[in-house]
LOPAZA-153224 format. One record per residue (C-alpha): residue number from 1; residue in one letter; chain; z, y, x. Coordinates in steps of 0.1 Angstrom, whole numbers, plus 2048, in hexadecimal, padded with zeros to 3 digits. Each point is the difference from the previous one (the first is absolute). Example, Ala and Ser with C-alpha at 12.3 -4.5 7.8 and 13.67 -1.06 7.14 Angstrom:
<nodes>
NODE   vonu   pado   marvex    up   north   east
NODE      1      a        A   84E     7D3    87B
NODE      2      s        A   7F9     822    80E
</nodes>
This chain:
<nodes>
NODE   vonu   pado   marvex    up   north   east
NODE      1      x        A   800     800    800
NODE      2      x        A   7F7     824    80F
NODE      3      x        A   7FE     824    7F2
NODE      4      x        A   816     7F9    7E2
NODE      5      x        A   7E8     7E6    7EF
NODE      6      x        A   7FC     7D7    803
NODE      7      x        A   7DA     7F0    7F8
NODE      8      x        A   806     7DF    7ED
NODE      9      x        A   7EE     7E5    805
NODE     10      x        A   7FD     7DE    7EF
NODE     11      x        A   820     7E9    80D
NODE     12      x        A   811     81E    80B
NODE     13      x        A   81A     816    7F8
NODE     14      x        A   811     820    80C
NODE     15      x        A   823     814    7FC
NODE     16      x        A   802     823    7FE
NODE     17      x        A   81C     81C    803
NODE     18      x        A   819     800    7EA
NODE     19      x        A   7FF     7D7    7F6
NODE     20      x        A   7E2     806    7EF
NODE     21      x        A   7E6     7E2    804
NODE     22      x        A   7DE     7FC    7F6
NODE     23      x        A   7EC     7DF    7F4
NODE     24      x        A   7EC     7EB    80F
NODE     25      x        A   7E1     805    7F5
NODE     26      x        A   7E5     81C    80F
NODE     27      x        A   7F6     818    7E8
NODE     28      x        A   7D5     80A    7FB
NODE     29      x        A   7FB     827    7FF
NODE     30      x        A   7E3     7F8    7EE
NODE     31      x        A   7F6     80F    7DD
NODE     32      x        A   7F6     7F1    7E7
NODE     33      x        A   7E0     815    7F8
NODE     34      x        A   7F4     7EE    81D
NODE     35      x        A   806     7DE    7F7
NODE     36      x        A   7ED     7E8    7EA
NODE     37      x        A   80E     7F5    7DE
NODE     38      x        A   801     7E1    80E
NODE     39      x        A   818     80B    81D
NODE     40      x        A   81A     80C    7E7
NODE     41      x        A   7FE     7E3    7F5
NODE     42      x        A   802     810    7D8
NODE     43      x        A   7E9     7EF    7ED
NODE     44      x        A   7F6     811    7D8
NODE     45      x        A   7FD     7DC    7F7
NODE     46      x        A   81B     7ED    804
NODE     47      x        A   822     804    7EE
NODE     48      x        A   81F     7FA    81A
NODE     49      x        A   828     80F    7FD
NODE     50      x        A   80E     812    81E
NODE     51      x        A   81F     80D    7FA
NODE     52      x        A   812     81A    813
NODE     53      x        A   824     80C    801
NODE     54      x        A   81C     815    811
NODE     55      x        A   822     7F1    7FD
NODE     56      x        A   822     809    80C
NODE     57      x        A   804     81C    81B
NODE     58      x        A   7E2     801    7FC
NODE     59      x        A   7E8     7E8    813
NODE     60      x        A   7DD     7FC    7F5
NODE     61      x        A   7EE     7E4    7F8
NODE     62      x        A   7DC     80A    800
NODE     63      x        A   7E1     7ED    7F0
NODE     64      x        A   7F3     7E2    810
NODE     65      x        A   81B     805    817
NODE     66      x        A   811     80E    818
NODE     67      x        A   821     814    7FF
NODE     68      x        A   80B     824    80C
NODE     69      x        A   822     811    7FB
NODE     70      x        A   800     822    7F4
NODE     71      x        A   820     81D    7FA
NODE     72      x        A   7ED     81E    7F3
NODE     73      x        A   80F     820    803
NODE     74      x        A   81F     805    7E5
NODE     75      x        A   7F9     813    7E2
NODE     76      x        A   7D5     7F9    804
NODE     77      x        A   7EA     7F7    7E9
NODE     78      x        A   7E5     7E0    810
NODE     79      x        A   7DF     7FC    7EF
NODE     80      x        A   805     7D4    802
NODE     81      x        A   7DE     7F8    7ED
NODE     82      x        A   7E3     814    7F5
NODE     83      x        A   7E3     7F6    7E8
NODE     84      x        A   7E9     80D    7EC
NODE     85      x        A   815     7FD    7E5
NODE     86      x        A   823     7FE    80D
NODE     87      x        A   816     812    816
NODE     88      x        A   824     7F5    80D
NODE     89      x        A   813     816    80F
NODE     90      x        A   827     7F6    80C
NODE     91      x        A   81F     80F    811
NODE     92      x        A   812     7FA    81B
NODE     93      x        A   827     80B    808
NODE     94      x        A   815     7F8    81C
NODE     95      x        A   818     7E7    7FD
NODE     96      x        A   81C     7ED    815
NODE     97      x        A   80E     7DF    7FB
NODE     98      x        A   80C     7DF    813
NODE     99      x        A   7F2     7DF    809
NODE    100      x        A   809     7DE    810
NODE    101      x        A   81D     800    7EF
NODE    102      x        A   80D     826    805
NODE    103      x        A   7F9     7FB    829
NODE    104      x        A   7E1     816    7FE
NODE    105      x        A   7FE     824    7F6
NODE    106      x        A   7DC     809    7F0
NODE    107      x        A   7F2     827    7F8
NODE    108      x        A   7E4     7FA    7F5
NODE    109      x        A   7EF     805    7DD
NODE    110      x        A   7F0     7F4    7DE
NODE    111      x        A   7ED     805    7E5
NODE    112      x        A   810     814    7E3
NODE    113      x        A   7E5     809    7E4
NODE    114      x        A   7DB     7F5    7F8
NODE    115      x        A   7EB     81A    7F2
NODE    116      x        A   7E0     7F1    7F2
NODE    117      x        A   7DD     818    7F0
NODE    118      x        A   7E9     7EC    7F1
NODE    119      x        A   7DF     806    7F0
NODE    120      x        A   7FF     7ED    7DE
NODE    121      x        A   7E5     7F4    7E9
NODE    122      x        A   80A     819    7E8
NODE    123      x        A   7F3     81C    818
NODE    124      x        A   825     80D    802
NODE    125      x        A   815     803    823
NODE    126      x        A   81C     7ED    7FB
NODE    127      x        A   823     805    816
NODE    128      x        A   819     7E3    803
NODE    129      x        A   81E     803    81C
NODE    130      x        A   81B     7E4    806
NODE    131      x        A   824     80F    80D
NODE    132      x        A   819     7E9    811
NODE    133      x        A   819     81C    7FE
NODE    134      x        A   803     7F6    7DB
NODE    135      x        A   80B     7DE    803
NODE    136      x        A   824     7F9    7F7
NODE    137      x        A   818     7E5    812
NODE    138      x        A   7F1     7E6    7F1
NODE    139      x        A   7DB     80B    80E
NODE    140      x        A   7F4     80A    7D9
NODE    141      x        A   7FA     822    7F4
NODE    142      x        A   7F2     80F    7DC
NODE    143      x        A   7ED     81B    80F
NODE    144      x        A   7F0     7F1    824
NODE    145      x        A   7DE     807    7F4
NODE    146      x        A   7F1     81E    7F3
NODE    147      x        A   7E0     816    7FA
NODE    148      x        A   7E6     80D    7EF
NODE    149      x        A   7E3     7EF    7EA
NODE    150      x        A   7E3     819    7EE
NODE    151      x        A   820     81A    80F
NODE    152      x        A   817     7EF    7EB
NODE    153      x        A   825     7FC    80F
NODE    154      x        A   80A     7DD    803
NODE    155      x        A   820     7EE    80D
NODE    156      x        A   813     7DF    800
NODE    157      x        A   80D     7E5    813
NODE    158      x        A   80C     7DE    7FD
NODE    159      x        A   7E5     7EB    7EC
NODE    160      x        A   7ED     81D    7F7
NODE    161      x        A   7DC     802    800
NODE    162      x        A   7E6     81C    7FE
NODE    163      x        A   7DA     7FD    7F9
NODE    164      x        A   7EA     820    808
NODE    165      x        A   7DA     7F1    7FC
NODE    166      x        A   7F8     7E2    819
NODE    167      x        A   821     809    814
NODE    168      x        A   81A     7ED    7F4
NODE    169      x        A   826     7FF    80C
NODE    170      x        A   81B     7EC    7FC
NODE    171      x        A   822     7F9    80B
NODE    172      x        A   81B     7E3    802
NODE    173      x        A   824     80A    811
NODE    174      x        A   7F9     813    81C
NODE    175      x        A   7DA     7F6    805
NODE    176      x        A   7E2     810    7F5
NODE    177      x        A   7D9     7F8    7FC
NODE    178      x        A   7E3     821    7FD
NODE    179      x        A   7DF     7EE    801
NODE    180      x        A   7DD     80D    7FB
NODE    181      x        A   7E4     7EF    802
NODE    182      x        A   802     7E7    818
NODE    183      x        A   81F     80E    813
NODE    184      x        A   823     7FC    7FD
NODE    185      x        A   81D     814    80D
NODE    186      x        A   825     7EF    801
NODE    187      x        A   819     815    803
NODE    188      x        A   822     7EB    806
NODE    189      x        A   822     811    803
NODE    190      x        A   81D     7F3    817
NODE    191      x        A   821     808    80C
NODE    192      x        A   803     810    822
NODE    193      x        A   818     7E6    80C
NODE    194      x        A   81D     802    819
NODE    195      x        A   7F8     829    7F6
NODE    196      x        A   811     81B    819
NODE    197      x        A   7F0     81B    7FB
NODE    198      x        A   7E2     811    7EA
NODE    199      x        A   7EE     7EE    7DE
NODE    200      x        A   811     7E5    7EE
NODE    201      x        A   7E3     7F0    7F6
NODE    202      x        A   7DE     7FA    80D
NODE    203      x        A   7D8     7F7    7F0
NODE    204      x        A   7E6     7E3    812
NODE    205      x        A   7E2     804    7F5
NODE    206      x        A   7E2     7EB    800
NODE    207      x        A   7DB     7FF    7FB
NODE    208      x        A   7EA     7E9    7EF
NODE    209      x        A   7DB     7FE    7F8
NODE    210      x        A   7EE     7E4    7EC
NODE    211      x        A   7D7     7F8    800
NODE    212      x        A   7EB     81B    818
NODE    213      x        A   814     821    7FA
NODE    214      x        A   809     805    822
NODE    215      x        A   7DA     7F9    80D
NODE    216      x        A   7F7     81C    7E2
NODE    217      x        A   81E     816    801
NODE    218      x        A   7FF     800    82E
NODE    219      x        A   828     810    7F9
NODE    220      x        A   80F     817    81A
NODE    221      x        A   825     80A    804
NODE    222      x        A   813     7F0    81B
NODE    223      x        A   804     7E1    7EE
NODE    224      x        A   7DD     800    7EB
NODE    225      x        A   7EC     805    821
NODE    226      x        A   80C     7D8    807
NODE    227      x        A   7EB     7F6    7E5
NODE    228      x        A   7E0     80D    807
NODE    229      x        A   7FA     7EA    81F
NODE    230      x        A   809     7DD    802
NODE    231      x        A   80A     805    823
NODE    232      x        A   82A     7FC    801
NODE    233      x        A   811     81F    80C
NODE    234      x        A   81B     801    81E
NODE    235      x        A   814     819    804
NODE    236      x        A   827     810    811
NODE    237      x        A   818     7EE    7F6
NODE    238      x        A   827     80D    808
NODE    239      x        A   813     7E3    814
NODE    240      x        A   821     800    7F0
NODE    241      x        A   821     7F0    817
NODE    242      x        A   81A     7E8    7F5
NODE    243      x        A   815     81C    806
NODE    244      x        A   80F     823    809
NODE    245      x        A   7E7     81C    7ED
NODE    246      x        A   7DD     809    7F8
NODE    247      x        A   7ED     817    7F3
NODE    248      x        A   7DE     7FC    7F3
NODE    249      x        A   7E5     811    80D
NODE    250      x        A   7DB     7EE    802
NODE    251      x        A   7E7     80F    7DD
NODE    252      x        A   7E6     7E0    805
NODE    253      x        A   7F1     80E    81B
NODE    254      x        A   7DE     7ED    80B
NODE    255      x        A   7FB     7F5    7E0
NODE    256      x        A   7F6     81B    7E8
NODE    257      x        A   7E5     819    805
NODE    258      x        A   80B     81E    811
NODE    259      x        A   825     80C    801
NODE    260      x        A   81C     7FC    7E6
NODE    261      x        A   7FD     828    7FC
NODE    262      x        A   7DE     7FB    7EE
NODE    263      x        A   80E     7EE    7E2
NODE    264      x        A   81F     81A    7F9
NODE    265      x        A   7F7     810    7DB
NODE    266      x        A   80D     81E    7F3
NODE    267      x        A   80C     7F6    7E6
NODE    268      x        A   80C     7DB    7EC
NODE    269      x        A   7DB     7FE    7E9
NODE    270      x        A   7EC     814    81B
NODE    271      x        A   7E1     7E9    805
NODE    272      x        A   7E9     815    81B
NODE    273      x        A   806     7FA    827
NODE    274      x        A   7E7     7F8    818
NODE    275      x        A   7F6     7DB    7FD
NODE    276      x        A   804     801    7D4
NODE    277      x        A   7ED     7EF    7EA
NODE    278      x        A   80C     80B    7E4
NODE    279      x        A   7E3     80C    7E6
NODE    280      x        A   7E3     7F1    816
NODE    281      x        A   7E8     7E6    7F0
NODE    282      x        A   804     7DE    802
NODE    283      x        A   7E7     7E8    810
NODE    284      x        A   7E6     7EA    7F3
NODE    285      x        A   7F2     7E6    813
NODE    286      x        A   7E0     815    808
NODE    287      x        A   818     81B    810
NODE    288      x        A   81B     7EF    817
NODE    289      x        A   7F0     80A    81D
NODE    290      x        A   804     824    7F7
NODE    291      x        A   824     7F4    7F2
NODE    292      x        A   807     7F1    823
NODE    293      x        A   7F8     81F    810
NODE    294      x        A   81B     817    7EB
NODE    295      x        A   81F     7EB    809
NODE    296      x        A   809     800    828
NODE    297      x        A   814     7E9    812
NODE    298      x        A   80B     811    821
NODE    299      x        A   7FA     81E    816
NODE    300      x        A   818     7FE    819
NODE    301      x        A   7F3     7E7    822
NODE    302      x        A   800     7E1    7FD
NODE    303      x        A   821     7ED    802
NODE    304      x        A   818     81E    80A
NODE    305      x        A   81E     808    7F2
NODE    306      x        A   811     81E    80C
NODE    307      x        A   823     7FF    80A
NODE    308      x        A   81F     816    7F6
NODE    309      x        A   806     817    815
NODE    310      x        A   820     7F9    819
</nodes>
């Protein structure tokens, strides 16, 4: 490692300041513009699943693999996942807690609201956000969920449901469902557990397509961009001790287009930054080469990661 950066290769692995590590897997600067549909390996007529989620503190599970951790500034809106006719936008706020049985001491963060826009078949915008701060002890709530439909207020919680057009929500407990179209969104709320300091509770989300939408759709955001290539995505991931104290620090560097700083929104149902696709057209067979070419995979060289600075 030299100059404050590692190149991964294949088999190989490097640490950098801080504790930080990155995988093991090097990364192709490539674009997809210049790649054949057949090297995203997206195909308009097949119908395959590949889910994505971001669990716990949080750590990202992209589609068709590969993981990344990311903290996200506290109090910032993310743009997760952008389509033509949904946005996701979520919140991160610092958080500490213990692990390994109360030896290790973690700052770190999580995921505290969804914000979802979608376009309906009703020509409306509808708005739909999920709040963990509304969950009780018991992880239930009768007002997690709320928005507008044809700007009509809306709010509920446990086993409610909402349809506005073709998006349709629902919710058990603490877990709730927005799909449209072919996507789903799961928002689950949890308990910060072994809690020291910050929220009480938390949301994982998730990500799920059925039949070609993602091939149609090409989503952006820095979880939707993993499911417009098949290629699996590698990124920093925060190397946590059995003991003593950490805090977080890596925003999935080296796998996501860009820096973290490009999917900050200004507000909870903003929907334009640079990479959105929000509003555009979806793709037809005829088009997915010009489709391939609006959804980018990464600028930055090939296989470096940047380290924190000492």
């Amino acid at each position: 490692m030299s100059g404050g950066s590692c190149t991964l290769y294949v088999g190989t692995s490097c640490e950098l300041s801080g504790g930080r590590r990155a995988s093991e897997r090097k990364l192709s600067n490539r674009r997809i513009s210049e790649a054949l549909p057949s090297e995203t390996g997206l195909k308009l007529s097949e119908s395959y699943s590949t889910p994505a989620s971001v669990r716990q503190d949080p750590h990202i599970h992209f589609a068709h693999g590969g993981q990344a951790d990311f903290r996200g500034r506290n109090g910032v809106y993310y743009n997760f996942f952008s389509s033509p006719r949904m946005s996701v936008n979520v919140k991160t706020e610092d958080a500490s807690f213990r692990l390994h049985g109360g030896k290790l001491i973690v700052h770190g963060s999580f995921l505290t609201e969804v914000h979802i826009v979608g376009s309906t078949n009703a020509h409306t915008l509808a708005q739909a956000s999920f709040w963990a701060a509304e969950l009780n002890r018991e992880n239930w709530g009768w007002t997690v969920i709320n928005g507008t439909c044809k700007s009509r207020y809306f709010v509920f919680g446990r086993r409610g449901r909402k349809q506005c057009g073709d998006l349709a929500i629902t919710m058990s407990m603490s877990t709730a469902n927005f799909t449209l179209g072919s996507w789903t969104v799961t928002a689950r709320g949890n308990h910060v557990y072994d809690w020291l300091a910050g929220p009480k509770h938390r949301v994982d989300v998730s990500f799920a397509v059925r039949g070609d939408a993602a091939a149609r759709s090409l989503p952006h955001g820095i979880i939707g961009q993993s499911f417009s290539s098949a290629a699996p995505r590698h990124g920093l991931l925060d190397a946590y001790p059995e003991a003593g104290n950490i805090t977080t620090s890596a925003m999935a560097e080296g796998a996501i287009e860009g820096q973290a700083t490009l999917y900050e929104m200004p507000s909870s149902h903003a929907t334009d930054f640079l990479f959105s696709r929000f509003g555009k057209r979806e793709e037809t067979l005829g088009g997915v080469r010009g489709a391939v070419a609006g959804s980018l995979l990464l600028s930055r060289e090939p296989g470096t990661v940047d380290a924190a600075p000492d």
